[in-house]
N, C-alpha and C positions, 0 to 999 in steps of 0.2 A: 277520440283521437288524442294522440300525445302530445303536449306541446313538443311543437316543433321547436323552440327557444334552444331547450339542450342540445342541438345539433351541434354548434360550432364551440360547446363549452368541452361536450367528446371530443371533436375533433383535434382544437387547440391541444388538452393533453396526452390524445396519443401522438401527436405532433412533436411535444416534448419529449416524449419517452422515446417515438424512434429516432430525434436527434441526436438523444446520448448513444445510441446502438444503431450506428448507422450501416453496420455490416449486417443487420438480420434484413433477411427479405421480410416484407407483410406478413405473408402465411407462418414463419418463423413467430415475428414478434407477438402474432395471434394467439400461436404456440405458448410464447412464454405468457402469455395473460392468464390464459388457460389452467396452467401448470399453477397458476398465482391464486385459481380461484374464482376467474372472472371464464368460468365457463358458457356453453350457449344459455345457459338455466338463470345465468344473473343477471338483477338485474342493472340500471342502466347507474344506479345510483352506488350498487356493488362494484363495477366493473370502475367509476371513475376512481371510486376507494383508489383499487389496485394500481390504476395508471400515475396516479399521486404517491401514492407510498416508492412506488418502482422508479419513480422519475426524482423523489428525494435521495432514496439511496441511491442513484446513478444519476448523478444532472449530468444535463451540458456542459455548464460551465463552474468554476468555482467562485462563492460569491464572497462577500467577505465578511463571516458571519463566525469566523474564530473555528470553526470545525478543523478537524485533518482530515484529507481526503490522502487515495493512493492514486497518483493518476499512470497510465501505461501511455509509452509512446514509440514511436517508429522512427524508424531512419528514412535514409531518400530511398531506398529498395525497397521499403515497406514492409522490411521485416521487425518485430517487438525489438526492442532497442533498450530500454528504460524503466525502470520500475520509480518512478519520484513521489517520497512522501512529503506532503507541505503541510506543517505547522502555521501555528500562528506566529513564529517568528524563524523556522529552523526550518531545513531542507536535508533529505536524506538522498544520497542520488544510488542507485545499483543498478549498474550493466545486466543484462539478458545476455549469458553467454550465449554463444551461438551455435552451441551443440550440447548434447548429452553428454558426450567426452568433457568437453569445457567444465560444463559445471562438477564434473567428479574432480578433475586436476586441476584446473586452471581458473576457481571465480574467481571476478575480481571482487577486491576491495571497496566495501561501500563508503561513500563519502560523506559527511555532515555540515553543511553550513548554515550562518546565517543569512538573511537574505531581509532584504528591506520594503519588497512588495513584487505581487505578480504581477507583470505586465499584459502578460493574455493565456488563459487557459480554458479554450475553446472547447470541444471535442471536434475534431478535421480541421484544426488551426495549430500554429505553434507554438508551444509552450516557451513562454520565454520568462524566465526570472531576475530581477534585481538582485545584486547580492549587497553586503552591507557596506562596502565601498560604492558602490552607485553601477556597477559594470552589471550590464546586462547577460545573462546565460540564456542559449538555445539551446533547449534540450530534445530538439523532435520535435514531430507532428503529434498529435495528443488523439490514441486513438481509444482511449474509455478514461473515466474518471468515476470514483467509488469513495462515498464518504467512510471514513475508518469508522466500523462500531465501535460502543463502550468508552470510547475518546473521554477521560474526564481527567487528562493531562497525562505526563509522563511516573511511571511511578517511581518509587526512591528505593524498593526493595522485591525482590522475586524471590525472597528465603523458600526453599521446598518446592519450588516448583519443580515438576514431576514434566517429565516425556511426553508421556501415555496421554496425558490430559492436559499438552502445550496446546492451546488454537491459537494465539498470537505470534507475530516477530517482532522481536529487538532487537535490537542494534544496544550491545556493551561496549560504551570507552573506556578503556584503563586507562591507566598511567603509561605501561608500554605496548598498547596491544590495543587492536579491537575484536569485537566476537558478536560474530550475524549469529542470531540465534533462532530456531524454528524445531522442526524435527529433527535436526540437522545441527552440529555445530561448529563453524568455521572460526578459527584464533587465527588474525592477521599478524605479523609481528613486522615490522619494517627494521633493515638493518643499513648498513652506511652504503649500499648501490643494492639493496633486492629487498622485495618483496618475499617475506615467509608466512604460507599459507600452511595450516594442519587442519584437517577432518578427526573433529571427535565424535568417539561415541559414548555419550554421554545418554545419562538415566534422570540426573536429581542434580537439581541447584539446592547444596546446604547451606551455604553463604550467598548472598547476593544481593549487598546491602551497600550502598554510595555511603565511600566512606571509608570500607572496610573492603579487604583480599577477598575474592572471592574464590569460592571451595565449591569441588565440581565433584560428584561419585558417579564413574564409569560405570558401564555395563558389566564390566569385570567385576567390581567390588572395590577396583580400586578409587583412592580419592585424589585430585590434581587440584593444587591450589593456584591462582593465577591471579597479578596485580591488581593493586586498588582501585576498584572500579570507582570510576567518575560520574560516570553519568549514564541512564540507562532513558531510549528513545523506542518510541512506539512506532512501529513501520507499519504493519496492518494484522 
């Protein structure tokens, strides 16, 4: 017979795992075990691997152990609402447009602040953050939370980085401008009553150094240079 002892030490972590995931049914989240490796053939000591590894990259909660995490949250109609990256001292906030249309015309502008400590970030709780004057922000219901990989701070230069082989997003501040960056590349510029949004399409960062203009080569061939970038943030 098995000791019976590792029952409740299984049970506890798939207990964690489906608290950060609290939308998958059982049979789902069996699924995703599955998918992970921890199929029927594993064994008992294979299968906690998987619930530990899955439950560090996806906790419930955020602890405070200097990581970045990207956490998603909802509005009161329960639709994604939020994309919130938290640093260990900076907060990135991006709206979820609310359409497919939205996001081609209309994203918004992501936001950057400081922030002086989380007050709760739960997953099925509300995310509520301090900012660095002491005022609390509610940002939504917090419905997943994902530690950002590779996290070994923000870097200072993206010279060369290529399209083809972006997997991350940042967030560029210029001097007058900001630019969400992904596969995708959004220049915000704000002018004395509007918001100016452009979609580029963009190939190769030749410049892209704090400090120094950054220089963009389109898909075209051609090259667009754009203000001194200040500071570049890791979103996920």
């Amino acid at each position: 017979m098995k000791d019976p002892q590792r029952i409740p030490g299984m049970v506890d972590a798939l207990t964690r795992l489906w608290e950060s995931r609290p939308d998958l049914t059982l049979t789902r989240l069996l699924g995703l075990l599955e998918t992970h490796g921890a199929d029927w053939n594993a064994t008992d000591e294979e299968t906690l691997a998987v619930l530990h590894r899955l439950a560090a990259e996806t906790p419930v909660r955020i602890s405070g152990d200097g990581r970045r995490y990207l956490v998603t949250t909802e509005n009161s109609a329960g639709r994604p609402d939020r994309l919130v990256t938290i640093g260990a001292d900076r907060v990135a906030v991006r709206q979820i447009p609310a359409s497919r249309t939205d996001a081609v015309h209309d994203l918004p502008q992501p936001v950057v602040w400081t922030h002086s400590g989380i007050r709760t970030c739960h997953v099925a709780r509300p995310l509520v953050i301090t900012d660095a004057e002491g005022i609390p922000h509610r940002l939504g219901l917090v419905s997943s939370i994902r530690v950002v990989e590779g996290d070994g701070g923000d870097p200072t230069s993206l010279d060369g980085l290529r399209r083809r082989t972006l997997e991350n997003v940042y967030l560029l501040e210029l001097e007058d401008a900001t630019v969400l960056l992904d596969r995708s590349m959004w220049v915000f510029t704000t002018g004395r009553r509007t918001l100016h949004r452009q979609h580029v399409a963009w190939a190769r960062l030749l410049q892209a150094t704090v400090g120094a203009p950054v220089r963009v080569a389109l898909n075209g061939g051609e090259v667009r240079e754009l203000p001194t970038l200040q500071r570049i943030t890791l979103l996920e």
